[in-house]
C-alpha positions as CSV (number, residue, x, y, z in Angstrom):
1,X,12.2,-15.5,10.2
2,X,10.6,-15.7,7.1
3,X,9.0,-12.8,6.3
4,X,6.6,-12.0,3.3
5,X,5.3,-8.6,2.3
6,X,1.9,-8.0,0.7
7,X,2.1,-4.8,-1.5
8,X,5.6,-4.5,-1.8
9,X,5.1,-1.9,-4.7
10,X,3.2,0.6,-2.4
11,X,4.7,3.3,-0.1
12,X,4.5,1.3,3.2
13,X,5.6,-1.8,1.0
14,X,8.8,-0.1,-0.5
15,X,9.4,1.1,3.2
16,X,9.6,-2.4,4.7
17,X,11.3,-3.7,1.6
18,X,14.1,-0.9,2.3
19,X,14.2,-1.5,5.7
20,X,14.6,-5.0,6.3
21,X,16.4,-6.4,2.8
22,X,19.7,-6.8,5.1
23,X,18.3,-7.6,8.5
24,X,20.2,-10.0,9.9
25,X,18.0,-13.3,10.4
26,X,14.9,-12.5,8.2
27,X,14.4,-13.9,4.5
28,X,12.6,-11.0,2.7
29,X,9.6,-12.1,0.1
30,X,8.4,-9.3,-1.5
31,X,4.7,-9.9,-3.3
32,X,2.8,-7.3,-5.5
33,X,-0.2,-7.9,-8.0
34,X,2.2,-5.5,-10.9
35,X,5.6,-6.4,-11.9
36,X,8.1,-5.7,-9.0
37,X,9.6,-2.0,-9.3
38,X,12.1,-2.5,-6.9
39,X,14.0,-5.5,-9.0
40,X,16.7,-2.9,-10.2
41,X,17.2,-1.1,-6.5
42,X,16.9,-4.8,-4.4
43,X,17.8,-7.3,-7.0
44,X,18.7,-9.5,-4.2
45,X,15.4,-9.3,-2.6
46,X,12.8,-12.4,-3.7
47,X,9.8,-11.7,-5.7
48,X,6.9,-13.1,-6.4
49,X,3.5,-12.2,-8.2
50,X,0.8,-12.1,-5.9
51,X,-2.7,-11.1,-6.6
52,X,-4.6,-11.1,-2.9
53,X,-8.0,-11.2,-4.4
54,X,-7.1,-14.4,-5.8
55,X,-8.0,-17.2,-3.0
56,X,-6.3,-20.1,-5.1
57,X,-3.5,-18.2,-5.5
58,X,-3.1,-17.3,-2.2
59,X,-3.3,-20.6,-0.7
60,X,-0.5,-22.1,-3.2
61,X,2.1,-18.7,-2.6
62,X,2.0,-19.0,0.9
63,X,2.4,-22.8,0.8
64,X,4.8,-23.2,-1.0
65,X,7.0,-20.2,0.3
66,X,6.1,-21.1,4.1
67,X,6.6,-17.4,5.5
68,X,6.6,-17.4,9.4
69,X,5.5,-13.8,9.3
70,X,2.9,-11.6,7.0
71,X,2.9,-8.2,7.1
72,X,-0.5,-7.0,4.7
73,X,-0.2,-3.6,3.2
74,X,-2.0,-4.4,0.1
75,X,-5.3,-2.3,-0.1
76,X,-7.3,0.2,-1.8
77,X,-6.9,3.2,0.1
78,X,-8.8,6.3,-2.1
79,X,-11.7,6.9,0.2
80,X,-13.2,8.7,-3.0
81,X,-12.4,5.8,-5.0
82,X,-13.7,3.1,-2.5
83,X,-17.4,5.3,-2.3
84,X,-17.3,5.2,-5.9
85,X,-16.2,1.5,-7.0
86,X,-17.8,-0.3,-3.9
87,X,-17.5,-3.9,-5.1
88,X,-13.6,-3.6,-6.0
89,X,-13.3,-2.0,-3.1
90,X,-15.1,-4.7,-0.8
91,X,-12.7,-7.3,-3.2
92,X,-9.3,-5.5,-2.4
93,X,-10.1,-4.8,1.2
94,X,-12.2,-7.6,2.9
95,X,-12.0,-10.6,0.3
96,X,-8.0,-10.3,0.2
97,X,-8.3,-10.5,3.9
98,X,-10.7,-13.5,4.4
99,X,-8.1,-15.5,1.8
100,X,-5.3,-14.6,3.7
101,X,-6.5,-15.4,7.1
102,X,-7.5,-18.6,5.7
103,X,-3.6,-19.4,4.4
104,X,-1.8,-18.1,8.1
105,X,-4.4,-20.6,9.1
106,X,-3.4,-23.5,7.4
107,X,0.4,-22.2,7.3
108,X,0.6,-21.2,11.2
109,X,1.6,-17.8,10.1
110,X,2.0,-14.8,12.2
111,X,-0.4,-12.3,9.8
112,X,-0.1,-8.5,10.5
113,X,-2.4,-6.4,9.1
114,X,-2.5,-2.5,8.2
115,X,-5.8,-1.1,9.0
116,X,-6.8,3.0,9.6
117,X,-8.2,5.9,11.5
118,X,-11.2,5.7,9.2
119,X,-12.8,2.8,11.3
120,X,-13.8,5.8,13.4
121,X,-16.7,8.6,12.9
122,X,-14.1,11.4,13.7
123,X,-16.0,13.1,17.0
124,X,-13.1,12.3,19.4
125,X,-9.7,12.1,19.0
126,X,-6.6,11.4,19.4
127,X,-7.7,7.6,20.2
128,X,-6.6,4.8,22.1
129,X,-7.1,0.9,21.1
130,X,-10.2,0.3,22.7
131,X,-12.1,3.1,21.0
132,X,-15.1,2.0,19.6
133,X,-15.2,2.0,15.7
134,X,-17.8,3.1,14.4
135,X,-16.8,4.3,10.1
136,X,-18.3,6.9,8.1
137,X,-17.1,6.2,5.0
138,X,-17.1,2.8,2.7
139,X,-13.2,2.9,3.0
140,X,-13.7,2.8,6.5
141,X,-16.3,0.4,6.4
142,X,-14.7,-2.3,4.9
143,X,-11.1,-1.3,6.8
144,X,-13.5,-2.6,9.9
145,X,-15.0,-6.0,7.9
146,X,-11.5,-6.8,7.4
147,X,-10.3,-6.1,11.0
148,X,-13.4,-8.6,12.1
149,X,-11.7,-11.5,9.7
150,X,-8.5,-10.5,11.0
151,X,-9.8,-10.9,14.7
152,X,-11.9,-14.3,14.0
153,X,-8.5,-15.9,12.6
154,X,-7.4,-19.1,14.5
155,X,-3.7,-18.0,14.2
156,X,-1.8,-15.3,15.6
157,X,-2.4,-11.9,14.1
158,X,-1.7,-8.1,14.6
159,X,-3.6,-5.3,13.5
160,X,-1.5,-2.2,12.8
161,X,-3.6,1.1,12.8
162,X,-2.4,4.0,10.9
163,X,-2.9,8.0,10.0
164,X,-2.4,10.2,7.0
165,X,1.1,8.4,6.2
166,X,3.5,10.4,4.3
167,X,6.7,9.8,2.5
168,X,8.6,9.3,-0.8
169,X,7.7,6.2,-3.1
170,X,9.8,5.2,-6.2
171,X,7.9,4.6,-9.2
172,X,4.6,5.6,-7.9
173,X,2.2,8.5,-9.1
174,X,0.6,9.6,-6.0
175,X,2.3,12.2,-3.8
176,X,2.0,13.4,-0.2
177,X,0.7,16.5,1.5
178,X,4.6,17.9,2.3
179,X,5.5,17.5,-1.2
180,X,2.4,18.9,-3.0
181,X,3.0,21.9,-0.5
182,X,6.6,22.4,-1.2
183,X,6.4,21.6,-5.1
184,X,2.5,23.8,-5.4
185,X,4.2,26.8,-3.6
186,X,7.5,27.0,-5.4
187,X,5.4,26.6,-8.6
188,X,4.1,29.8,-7.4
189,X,0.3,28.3,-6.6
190,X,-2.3,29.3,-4.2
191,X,-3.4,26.4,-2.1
192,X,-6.8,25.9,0.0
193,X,-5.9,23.9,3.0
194,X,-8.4,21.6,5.3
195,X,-8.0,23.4,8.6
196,X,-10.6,21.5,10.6
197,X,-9.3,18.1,10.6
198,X,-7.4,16.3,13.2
199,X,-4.6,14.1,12.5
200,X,-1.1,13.1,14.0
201,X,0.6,12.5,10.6
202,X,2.5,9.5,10.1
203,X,5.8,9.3,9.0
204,X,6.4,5.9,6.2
205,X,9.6,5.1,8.0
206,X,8.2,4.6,11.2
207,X,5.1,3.0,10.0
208,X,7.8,0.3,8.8
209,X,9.6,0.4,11.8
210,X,6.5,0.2,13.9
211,X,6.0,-3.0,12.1
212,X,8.9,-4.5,12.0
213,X,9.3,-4.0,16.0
214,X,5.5,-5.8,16.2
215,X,6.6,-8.9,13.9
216,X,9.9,-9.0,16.1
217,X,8.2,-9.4,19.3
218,X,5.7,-11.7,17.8
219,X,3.1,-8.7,19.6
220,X,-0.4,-9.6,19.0
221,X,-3.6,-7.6,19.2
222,X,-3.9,-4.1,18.3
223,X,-1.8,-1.3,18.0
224,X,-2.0,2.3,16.9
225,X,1.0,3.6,14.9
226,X,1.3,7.2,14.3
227,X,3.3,10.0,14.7
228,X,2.8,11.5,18.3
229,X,1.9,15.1,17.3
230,X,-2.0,16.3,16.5
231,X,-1.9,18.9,13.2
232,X,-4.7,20.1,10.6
233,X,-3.9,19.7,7.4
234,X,-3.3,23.5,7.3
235,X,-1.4,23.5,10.5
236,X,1.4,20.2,8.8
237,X,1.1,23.0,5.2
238,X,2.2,26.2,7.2
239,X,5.2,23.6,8.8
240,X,6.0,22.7,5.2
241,X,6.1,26.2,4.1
242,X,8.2,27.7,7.0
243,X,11.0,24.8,6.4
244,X,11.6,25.4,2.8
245,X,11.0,29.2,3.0
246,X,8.2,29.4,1.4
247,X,5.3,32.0,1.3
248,X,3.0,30.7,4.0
249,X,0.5,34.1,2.6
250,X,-0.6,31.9,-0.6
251,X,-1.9,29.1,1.9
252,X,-5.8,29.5,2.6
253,X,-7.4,28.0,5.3
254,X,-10.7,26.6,4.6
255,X,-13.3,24.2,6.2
256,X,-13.2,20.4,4.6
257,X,-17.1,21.4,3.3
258,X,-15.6,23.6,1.3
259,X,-14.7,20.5,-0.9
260,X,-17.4,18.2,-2.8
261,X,-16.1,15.5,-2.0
262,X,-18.1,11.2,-3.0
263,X,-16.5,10.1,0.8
264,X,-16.9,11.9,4.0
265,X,-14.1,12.1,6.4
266,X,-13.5,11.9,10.1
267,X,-13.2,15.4,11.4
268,X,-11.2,14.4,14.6
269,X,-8.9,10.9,14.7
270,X,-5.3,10.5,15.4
271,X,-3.6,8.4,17.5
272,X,-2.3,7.7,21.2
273,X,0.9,5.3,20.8
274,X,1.4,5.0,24.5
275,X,1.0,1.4,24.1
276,X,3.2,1.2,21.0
277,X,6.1,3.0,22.8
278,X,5.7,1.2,25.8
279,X,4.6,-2.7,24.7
280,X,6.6,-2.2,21.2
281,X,9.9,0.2,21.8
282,X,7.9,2.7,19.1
283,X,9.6,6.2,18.4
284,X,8.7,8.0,15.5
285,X,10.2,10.9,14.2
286,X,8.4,14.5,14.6
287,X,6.7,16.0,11.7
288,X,10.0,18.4,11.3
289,X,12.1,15.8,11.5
290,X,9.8,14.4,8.8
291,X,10.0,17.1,6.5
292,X,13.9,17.4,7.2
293,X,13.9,13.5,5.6
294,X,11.4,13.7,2.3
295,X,14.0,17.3,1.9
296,X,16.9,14.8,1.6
297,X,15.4,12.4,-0.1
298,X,13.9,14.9,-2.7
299,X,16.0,17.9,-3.3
């Protein structure tokens, strides 16, 4: 297996990277659009600039590096940002897509591709495979354009849904909910949490493990992968709080209106993974197993 990685720089990226840079059988190609930040922890580990957006570009990587397997994690993922910057947005998200489906075309590759809760409107959840999407948001919007190039490909694809994923990235600004909690409390600050979405939190591990088990198995179609367990945002912060010992009394619980926000979110998503678990071997991790993790890899 040949096995090339869009956004290696990004958390899910770095994840796969970690996990699979001494599988036995696979030949790891790790693409990014910025220089490669994980050169100095997986110097063995090819690398090659990739800019998705770029069609031309796209067509000659993946020709000349003949991958058997692509697993796309490159995307623009701030909802705020995506309401706000529409047409980069639509670039990064859609465009990328319709240039790689057009290269596992030609190439015969096996593309898998990360998509999100946000293709649904948030009324129901937790939500099988066949529920209807139907987005709220521009992020979500083109999320669900991208699916439908996905899904028109001539070659075999995989679409990978995801929630809320958490974990620890090297090199990277952005943080995650358990460590903004942990870090904001011991820093001695009050927090206002969301208490009235829905969400079965996703560990970054088993995101990568999820997709690894769907390349192995050459799966095709669509799978949700998430963590098993429905929390608010409030409910995952008081978790946080009581691990570390924290005072849980400086977390507020507050509606997500309560926030002026450009993108709206889904109230209600998260995931049922019976079909991962059963079709792919899935297990993920509970969110206190979770937090037990980002502690070791943190403190």
């Amino acid at each position: 297996m040949r096995l090339l990685i869009t956004g290696s720089n990004g958390l899910l990226g770095q994840q796969l990277v970690a996990r699979l840079h001494q599988e036995p059988g696979v030949e790891l190609i790790a693409t990014s659009r910025g220089a490669n930040k994980l050169a100095g922890l997986y110097p063995a580990v090819r690398f090659v600039p990739l800019d998705v957006t770029d069609r031309a570009q796209v067509l000659r990587v993946l020709a000349e590096e003949q991958p058997t397997h692509l697993i796309h994690t490159a995307a623009m993922t701030n909802a705020d940002e995506c309401e706000l910057n529409r047409e980069d947005c639509w670039r990064q998200n859609v465009t990328a897509v319709e240039n790689l489906v057009a290269a596992c075309e030609q190439q015969r590759i096996h593309l898998l591709h990360l998509s999100t809760d946000f293709v649904f409107n948030g009324d129901t959840g937790p939500l099988t495979e066949d529920a209807v999407p139907a987005p709220i948001n521009f992020y979500g919007e083109s999320k669900l354009a991208a699916e439908h190039a996905v899904q028109a490909s001539q070659g075999p694809w995989t679409i990978l849904r995801t929630v809320l994923v958490y974990g620890t990235v090297y090199e990277y600004g952005r943080t995650n909910l358990v460590l903004w909690v942990r870090d904001s409390l011991r820093a001695g600050k009050h927090l206002q949490v969301v208490n009235d979405q829905l969400r079965t939190p996703t560990l970054a591990e088993d995101l990568a493990e999820g997709c690894w088990l769907a390349a192995r198995q050459n799966a095709t179609g669509i799978y949700h992968i998430s963590g098993a367990e429905v929390f608010t945002p409030y409910q995952m912060a008081l978790r946080v709080a009581a691990y570390f010992g924290l005072d849980a009394g400086m977390l507020t619980p507050v509606d997500a209106a309560t926030f002026t926000q450009p993108a709206r979110r889904p109230l209600r998503t998260g995931f049922i993974i019976d079909k991962a678990r059963r079709e792919l071997g899935y297990a993920p991790h509970t969110f206190e197993e979770g937090i037990a993790l980002l502690a070791r890899q943190t403190e």
